[in-house]
C-alpha positions as CSV (number, residue, x, y, z in Angstrom):
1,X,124.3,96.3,107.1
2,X,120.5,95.2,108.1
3,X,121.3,92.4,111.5
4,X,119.9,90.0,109.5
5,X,121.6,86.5,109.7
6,X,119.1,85.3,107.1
7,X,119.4,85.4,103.7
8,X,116.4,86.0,101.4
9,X,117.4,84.6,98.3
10,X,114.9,81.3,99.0
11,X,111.8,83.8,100.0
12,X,109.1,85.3,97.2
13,X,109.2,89.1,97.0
14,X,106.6,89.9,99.3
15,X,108.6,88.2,101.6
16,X,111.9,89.5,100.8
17,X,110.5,92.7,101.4
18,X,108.9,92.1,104.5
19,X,112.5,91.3,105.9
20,X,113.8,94.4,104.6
21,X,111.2,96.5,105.9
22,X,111.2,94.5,109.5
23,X,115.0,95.3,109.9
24,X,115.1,98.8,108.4
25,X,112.7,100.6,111.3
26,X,114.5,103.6,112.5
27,X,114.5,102.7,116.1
28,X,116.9,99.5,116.3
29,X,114.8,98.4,118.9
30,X,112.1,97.7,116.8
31,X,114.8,96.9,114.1
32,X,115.5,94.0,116.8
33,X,112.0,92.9,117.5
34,X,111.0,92.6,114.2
35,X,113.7,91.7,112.2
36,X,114.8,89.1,114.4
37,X,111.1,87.5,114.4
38,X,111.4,87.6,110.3
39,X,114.7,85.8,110.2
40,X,113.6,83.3,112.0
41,X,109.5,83.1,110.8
42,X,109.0,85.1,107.6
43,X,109.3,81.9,105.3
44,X,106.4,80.2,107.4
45,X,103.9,82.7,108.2
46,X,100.4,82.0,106.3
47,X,99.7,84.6,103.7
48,X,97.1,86.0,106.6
49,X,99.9,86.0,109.3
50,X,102.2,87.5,106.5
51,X,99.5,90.5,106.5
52,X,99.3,90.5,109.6
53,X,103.1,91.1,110.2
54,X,103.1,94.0,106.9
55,X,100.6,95.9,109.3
56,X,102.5,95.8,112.0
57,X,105.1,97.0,110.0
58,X,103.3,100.2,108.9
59,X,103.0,101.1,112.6
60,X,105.9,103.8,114.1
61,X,108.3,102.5,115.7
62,X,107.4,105.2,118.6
63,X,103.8,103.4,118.9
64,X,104.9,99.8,118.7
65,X,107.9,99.7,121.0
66,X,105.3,100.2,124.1
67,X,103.2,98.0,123.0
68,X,105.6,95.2,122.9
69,X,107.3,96.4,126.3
70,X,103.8,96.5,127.7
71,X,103.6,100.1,128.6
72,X,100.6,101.0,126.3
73,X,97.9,98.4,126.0
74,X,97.4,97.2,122.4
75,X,94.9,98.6,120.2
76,X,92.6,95.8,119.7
77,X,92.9,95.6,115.9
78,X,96.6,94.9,116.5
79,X,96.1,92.9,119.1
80,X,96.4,89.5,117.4
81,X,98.0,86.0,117.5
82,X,101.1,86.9,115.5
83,X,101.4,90.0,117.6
84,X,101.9,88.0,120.8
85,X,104.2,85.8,118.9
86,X,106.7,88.5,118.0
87,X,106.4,89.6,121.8
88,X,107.6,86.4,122.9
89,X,109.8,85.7,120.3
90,X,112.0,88.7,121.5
91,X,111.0,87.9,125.7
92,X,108.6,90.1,126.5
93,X,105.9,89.4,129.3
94,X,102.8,89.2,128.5
């Protein structure tokens, strides 16, 4: 069982695997943060947003999870628009 509530039989591979990757982390924190921001965005993010969110998902889960709790500052190449959308999406400040 992922935590997905979204099914991806309506998204295009890249997508599909996107939401698999997003909820299959390690760290269910970062399971949470991301695959709850790809149920409810992956079938509308751009093709740039898109790689934008497949980078963040190449990042461990032991680097990322202070970046979105604010602890670490984010590295300015990750520091982007979609990146402060998945922060707020799961209620972090900042």
């Amino acid at each position: 069982m992922t935590g997905t509530t979204r099914s991806s039989a309506d998204l295009d591979p890249r997508r599909r695997r996107a939401l698999i990757r997003a909820w299959r982390r390690g760290m269910r924190e970062v399971d949470l943060v991301l695959g709850g921001f790809a149920d409810r965005h992956i079938a509308a993010l751009s093709d740039e947003d898109l790689a934008v969110f497949e980078a963040l998902l190449e990042v461990p889960d032991t680097t990322l999870l202070p970046w979105v709790t604010g602890e670490k500052a984010v590295p300015q190449q990750y520091d982007t628009e979609l990146f402060s959308r998945v922060r707020v999406s799961c209620g972090a400040q900042g």
